[in-house]
C-alpha positions, -999 to +999 in steps of 0.1 A: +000+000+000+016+033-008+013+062+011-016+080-005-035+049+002-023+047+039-036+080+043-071+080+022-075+044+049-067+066+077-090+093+070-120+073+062-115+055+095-113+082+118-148+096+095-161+064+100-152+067+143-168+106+143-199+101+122-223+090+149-212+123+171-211+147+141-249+131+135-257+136+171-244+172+168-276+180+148-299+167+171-322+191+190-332+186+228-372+187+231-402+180+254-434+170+245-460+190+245-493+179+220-495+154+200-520+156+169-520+119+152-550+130+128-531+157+114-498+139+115-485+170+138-465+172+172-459+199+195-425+207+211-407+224+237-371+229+219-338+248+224-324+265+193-324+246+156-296+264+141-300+242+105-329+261+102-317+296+117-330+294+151-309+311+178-334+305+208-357+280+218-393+278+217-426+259+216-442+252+182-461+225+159-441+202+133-449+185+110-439+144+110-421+132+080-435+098+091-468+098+115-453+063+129-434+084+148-461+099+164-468+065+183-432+063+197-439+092+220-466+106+245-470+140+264-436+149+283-414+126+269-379+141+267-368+138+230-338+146+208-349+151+173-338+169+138-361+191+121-362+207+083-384+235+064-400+217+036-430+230+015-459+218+039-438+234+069-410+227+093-409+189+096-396+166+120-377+141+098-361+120+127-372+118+163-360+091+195-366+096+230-339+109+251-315+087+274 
C-alpha cells in the first residue's frame, strides 16, 4: 500500500469513528408538549435549531415526515430530534426519546 493509500484508509476511518457524534451534533433537545396523530402533527418544547436559523428555543407544531413516529412518543417525553423546512412546513424528519 503506498502512502496515498495509507492515508485515504486513515482518513476514512477516523470519519467512520466521528460520524455518529457529528450526527448527534444535529440533534435538538425537546419536550413533548401535544401530540395531533389525525393531522400527522406534534408539539414541542425545543432549544435552538440552528439548521434552520434558530438562535433561541421555543414551543411550536411540526410536522412528522412519518406519523409512525407519532406513536413512539406521548406527552412529556424528553426527546432529541432533527427538524427541516419543507414546502408543507418545518418537519420533524427523525425523532427518539432521550436517554
Amino acid at each position: 500500500m503506498n502512502k496515498f493509500s495509507q492515508t485515504l484508509a486513515a482518513v476514512m476511518f477516523v470519519t467512520a469513528l466521528h460520524a455518529p457524534a457529528i450526527a448527534q451534533a444535529d440533534m435538538v433537545q425537546g419536550e413533548v408538549r401535544k401530540i395531533d396523530e389525525s393531522a400527522g402533527k406534534i408539539t414541542l418544547k425545543h432549544g435552538p435549531i440552528k439548521n434552520l436559523g434558530m438562535d433561541q428555543g421555543m414551543t411550536m407544531v411540526f410536522r412528522v415526515k412519518d406519523p409512525a413516529m407519532l406513536k413512539q412518543v406521548k406527552v412529556g417525553d424528553k426527546v432529541q430530534f432533527e427538524a427541516e423546512e419543507a414546502t408543507s412546513g418545518y418537519t420533524v424528519t427523525k425523532m427518539q426519546k432521550s436517554k
